[in-house]
C-alpha positions as CSV (number, residue, x, y, z in Angstrom):
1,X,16.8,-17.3,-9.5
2,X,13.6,-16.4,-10.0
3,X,9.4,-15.4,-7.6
4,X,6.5,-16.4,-9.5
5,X,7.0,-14.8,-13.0
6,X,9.7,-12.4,-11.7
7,X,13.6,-12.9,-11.6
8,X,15.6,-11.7,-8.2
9,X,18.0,-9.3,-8.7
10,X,21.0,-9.7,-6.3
11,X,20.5,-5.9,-5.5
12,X,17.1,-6.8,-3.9
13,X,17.2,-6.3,0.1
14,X,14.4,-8.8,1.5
15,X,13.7,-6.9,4.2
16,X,10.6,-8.0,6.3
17,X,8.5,-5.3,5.8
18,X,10.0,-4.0,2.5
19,X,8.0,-4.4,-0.8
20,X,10.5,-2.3,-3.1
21,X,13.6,-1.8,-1.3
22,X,16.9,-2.5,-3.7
23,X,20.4,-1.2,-3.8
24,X,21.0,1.3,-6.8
25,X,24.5,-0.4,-6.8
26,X,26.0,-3.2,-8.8
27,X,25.4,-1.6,-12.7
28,X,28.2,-1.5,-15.3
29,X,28.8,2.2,-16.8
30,X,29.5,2.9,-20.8
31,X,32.7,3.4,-19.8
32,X,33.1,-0.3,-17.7
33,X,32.9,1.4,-14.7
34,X,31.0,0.0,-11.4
35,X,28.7,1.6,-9.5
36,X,29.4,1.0,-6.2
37,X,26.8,-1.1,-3.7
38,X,25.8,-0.1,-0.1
39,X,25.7,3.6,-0.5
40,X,22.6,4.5,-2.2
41,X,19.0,2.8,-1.4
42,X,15.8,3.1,-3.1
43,X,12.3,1.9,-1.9
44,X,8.6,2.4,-1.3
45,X,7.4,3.3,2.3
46,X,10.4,2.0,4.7
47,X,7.6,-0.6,6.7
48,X,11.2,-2.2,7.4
49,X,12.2,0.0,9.8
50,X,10.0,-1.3,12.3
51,X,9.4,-4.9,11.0
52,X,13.3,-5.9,10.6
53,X,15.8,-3.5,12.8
54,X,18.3,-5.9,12.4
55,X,18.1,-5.2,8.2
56,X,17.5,-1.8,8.9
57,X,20.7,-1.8,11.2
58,X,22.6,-3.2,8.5
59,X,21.8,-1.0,5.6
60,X,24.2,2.1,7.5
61,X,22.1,4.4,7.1
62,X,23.1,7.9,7.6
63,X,20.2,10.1,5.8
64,X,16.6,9.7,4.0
65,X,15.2,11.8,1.1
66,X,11.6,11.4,1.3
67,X,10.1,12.5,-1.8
68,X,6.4,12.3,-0.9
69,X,3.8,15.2,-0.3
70,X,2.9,16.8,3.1
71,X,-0.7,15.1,3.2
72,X,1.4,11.9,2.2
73,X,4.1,12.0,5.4
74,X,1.1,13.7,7.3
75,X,-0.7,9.8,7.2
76,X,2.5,7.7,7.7
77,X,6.2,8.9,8.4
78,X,8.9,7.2,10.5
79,X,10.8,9.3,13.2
80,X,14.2,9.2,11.7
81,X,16.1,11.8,13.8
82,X,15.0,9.0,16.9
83,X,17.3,6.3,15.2
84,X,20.1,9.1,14.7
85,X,19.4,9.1,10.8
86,X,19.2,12.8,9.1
87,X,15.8,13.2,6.8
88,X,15.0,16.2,4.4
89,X,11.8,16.0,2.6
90,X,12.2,16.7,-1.1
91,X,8.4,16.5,-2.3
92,X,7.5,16.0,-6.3
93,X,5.0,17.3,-7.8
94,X,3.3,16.5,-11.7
95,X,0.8,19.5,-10.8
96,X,-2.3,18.4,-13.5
97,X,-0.2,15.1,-14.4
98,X,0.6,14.2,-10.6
99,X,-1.1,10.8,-10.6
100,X,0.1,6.9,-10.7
101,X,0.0,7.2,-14.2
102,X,2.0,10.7,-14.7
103,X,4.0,11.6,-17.8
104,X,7.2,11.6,-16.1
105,X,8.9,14.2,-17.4
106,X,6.2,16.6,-15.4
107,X,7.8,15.9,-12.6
108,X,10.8,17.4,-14.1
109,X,8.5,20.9,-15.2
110,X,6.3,21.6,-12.6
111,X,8.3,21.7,-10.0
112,X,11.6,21.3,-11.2
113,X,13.5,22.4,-8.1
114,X,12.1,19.7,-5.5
115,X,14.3,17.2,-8.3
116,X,17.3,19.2,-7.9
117,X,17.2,19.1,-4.9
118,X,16.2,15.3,-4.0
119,X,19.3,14.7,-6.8
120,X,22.0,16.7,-5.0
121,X,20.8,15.5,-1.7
122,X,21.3,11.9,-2.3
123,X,24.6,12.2,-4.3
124,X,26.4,13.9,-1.3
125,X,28.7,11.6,-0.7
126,X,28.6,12.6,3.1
127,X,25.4,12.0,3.5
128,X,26.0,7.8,2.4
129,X,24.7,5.5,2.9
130,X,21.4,7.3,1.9
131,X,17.5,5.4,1.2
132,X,15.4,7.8,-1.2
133,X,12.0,6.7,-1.1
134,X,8.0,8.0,-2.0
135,X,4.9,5.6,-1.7
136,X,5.4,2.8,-4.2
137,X,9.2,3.6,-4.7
138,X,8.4,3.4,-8.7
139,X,7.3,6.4,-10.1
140,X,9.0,9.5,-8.3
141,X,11.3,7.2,-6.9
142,X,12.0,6.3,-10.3
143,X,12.3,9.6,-11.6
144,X,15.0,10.3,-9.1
145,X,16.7,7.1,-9.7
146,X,17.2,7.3,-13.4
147,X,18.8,10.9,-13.1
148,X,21.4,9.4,-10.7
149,X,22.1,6.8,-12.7
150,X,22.2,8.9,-16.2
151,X,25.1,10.8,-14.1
152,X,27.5,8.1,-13.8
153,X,26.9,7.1,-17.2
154,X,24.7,3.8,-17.0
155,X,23.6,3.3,-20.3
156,X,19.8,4.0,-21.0
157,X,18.4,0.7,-21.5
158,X,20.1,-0.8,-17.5
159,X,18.3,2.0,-16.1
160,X,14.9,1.1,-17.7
161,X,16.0,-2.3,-16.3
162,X,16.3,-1.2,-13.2
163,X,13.4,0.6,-13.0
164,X,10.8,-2.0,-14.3
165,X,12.6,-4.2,-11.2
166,X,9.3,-2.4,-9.3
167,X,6.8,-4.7,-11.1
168,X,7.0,-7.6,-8.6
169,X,6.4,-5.4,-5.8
170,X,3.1,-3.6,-7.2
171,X,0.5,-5.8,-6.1
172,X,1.6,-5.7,-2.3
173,X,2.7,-2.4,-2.3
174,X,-1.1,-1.0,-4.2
175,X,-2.8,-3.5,-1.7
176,X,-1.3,-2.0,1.8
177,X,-1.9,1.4,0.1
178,X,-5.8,0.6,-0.8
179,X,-5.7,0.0,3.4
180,X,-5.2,3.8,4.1
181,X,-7.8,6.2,3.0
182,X,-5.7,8.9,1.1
183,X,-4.0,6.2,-1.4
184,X,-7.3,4.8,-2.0
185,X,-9.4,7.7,-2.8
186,X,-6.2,8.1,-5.3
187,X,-6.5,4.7,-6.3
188,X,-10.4,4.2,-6.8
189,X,-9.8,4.3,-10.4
190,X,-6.5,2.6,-10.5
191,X,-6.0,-1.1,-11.6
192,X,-2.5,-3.0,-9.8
193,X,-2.3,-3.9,-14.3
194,X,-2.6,0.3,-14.3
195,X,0.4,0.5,-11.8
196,X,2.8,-1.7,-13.3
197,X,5.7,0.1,-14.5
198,X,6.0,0.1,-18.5
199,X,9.2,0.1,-19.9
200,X,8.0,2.7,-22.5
201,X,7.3,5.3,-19.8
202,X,11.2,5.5,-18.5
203,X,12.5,5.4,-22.0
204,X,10.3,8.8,-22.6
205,X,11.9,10.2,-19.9
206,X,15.5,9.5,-20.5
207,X,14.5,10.3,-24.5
208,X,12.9,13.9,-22.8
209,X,16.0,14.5,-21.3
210,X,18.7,13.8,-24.4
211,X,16.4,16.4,-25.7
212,X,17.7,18.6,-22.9
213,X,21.4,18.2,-22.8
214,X,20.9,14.8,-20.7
215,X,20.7,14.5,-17.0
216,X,23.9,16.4,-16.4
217,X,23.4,19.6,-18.2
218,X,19.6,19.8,-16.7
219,X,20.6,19.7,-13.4
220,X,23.5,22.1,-13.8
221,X,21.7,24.4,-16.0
222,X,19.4,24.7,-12.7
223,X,22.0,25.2,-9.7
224,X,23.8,22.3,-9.5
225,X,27.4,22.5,-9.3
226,X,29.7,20.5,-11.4
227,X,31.8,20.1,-8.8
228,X,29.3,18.3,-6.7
229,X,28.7,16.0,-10.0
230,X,32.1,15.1,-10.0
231,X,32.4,14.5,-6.3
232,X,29.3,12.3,-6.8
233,X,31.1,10.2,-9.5
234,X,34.4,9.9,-7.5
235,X,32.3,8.5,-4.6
236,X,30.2,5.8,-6.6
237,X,32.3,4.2,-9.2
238,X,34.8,1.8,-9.0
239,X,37.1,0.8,-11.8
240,X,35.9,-3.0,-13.0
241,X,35.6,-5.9,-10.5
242,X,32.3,-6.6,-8.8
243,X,30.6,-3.5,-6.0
244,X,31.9,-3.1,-2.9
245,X,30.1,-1.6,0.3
246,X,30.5,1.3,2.2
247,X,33.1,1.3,4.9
């Protein structure tokens, strides 16, 4: 199947109100493995909430990781402890290189321990079924997604995959932002062409962090327990077969 120029992915949620909003779920490991569906979320800003409760309803969810900034949730935030759904706010930072365009592995050196901790938030199994999210859902969003996914051993390339998945959703998602003041002082100089997600940019990334041990051995080198790896690998994969969801 296939929008315009851009192929649907059966792990696309067509939510009314959701631009970005896909299920990290349904990807083969090296080892043959599954990752299971209905447990982990990603998206831009969660517009679904209000524009299709029923979808919302259905996802399960039981907490949010927000990963924008304070002037970012300050503008726009939904009130998740009203619909019974736990949040914690797990803002990254590029410092100089924070922009639409930032080398992604700053994310990863400035401020190092908001990804730790958006990471071990949304691979607590208890916490599932869990929606990360920022602004766009492709850059820090991304950033977060391709460490989860490095830790149950997808294989590089799927996760770049996934992540360019984001370029059918730019041009609505940079058009509702350009409609609130803060994203379009950020934008003025920004192109939707600028904002499309480049398949080059999460290779970097993934290459930056071979160079460090891989995702596992970063994230354990800075507080995260092993345990809580392996806990999060017990939860998502399944052996073979197709995903299943979350009881």
């Amino acid at each position: 199947m296939t929008s315009g120029l851009f192929p649907i992915d059966p792990r696309i949620r067509p939510l009314a109100g959701a631009h970005n909003l896909r299920d990290l779920g349904g990807l083969r490991t090296d080892s043959g493995d599954i990752v299971r569906t209905g447990r982990i979320f990603r998206s831009d800003y969660p517009l679904f909430v209000d524009a299709d409760v029923e979808g919302t309803r259905e996802l399960g969810l039981r907490t949010v990781v927000d990963l924008r900034r304070a002037n970012e949730v300050s503008v726009e935030c939904v009130d998740w402890p009203a619909l019974g759904v736990a949040c914690e706010r797990w803002p990254l930072s590029a410092g100089r290189e924070s922009s639409w365009r930032a080398r992604y592995p700053a994310y990863l050196e400035h401020r190092p321990e908001t990804v730790v901790g958006a990471v071990r938030a949304v691979m607590r199994p208890e916490a599932h079924a869990v929606l990360f999210h920022c602004a766009a859902g492709k850059d820090r969003t991304g950033v977060v997604a391709a460490l989860l996914l490095s830790l149950l051993g997808v294989a590089d390339d799927d996760i770049v995959d996934d992540y360019v998945l984001s370029a059918a959703s730019v041009e609505p998602v940079i058009t509702r932002l350009n409609g609130i003041d803060l994203y379009a002082t950020m934008l003025a100089d920004s192109s939707v062409r600028d904002q499309e997600p480049k398949a080059e940019y999460l290779h970097g990334l993934l290459e930056w962090l071979g160079g460090h041990g891989g995702a596992e051995a970063w994230l354990v080198e800075r507080g995260t327990p092993a345990v809580e790896v392996d806990g999060f690998r017990a939860a998502m994969l399944m052996t073979g077969g197709g995903g299943e969801s979350l009881d």
